[in-house]
C-alpha positions in Angstrom: -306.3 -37.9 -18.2 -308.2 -35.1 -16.1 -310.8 -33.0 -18.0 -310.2 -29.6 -17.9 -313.0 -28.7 -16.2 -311.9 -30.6 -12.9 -308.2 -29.2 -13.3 -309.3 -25.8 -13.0 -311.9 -26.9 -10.4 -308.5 -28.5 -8.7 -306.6 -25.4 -8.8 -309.6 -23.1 -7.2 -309.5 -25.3 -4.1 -305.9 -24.8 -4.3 -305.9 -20.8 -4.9 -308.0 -20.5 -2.5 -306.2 -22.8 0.7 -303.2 -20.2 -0.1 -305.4 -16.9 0.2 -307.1 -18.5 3.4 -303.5 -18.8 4.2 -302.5 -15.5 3.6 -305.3 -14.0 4.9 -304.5 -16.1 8.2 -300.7 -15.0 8.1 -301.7 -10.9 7.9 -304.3 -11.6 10.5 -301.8 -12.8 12.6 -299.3 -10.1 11.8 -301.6 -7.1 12.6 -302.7 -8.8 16.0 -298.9 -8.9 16.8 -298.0 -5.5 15.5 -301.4 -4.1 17.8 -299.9 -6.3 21.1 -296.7 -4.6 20.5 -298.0 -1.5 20.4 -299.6 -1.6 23.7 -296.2 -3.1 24.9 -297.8 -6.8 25.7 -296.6 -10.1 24.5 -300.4 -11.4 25.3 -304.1 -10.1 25.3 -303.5 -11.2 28.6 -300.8 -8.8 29.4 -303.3 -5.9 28.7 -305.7 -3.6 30.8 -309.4 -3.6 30.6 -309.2 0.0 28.7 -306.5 -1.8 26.6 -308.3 -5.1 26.0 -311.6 -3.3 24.9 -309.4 -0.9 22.5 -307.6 -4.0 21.1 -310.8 -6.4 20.5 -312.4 -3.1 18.6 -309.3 -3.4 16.5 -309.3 -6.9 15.9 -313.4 -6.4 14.6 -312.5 -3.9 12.8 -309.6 -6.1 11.0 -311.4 -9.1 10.7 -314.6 -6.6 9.0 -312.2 -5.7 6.3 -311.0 -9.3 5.6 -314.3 -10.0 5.6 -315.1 -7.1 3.2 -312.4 -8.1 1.0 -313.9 -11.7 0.7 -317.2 -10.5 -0.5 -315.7 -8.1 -3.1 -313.7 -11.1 -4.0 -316.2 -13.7 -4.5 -318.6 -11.3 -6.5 -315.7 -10.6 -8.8 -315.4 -13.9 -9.4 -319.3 -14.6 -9.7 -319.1 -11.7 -12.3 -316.6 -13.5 -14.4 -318.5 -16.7 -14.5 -321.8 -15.0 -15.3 -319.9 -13.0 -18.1 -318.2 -16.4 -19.3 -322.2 -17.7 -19.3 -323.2 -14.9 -21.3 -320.4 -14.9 -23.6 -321.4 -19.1 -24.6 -324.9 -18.1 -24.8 -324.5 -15.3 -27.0 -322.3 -17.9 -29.5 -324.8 -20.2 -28.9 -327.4 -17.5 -30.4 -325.5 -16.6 -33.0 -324.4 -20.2 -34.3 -328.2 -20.8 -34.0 -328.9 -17.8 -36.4 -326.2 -18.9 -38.8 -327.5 -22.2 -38.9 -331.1 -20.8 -39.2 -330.3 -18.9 -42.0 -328.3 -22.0 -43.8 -331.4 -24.0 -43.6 -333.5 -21.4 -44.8 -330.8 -20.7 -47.9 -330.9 -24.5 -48.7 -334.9 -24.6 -48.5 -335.4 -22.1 -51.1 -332.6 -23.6 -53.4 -334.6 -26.8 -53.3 
């Protein structure tokens, strides 16, 4: 049987092959929509005044992707630092409790 931990590791890699794939497929759809617009079927189709207008697009596109990737992994960085937190501050707490038990128990004695 899997452990738990390497299912969810499993389904990251997974979840993530299908955002890169998304990510790929609106790429692709806003490079097609821009060509369009200039009336092209390919980059090579297009003037130098066009060419230099559509590769500042394309930056600009892939900047945002890129922007959205980064908010994206520190998100999830957040939640695993908050899930950290959240097993130490049990930990703490049990501790205490436990601390406190003892203590109890060694005056009773």
């Amino acid at each position: 049987m899997q452990k738990f931990s390497e299912f969810v590791k499993d389904q990251k890699t997974i979840l993530e092959n299908k955002r890169k794939e998304t990510k790929s497929q609106e790429f692709n759809n806003l490079f097609e929509a821009k060509l369009k617009e200039y009336g092209a079927n390919s980059i090579m189709d297009l003037s130098e005044e066009e060419l230099e207008s559509f590769n500042s697009y394309v930056k600009t596109v892939k900047e945002d992707l890129s922007k959205a990737d980064v908010k994206k992994m520190v998100k999830d960085e957040t939640k695993e630092l908050e899930k950290k937190v959240d097993k130490a501050e049990d930990a703490a707490e049990a501790a205490e409790k436990n601390a406190e038990k003892a203590k109890k128990e060694s005056w009773t004695r």
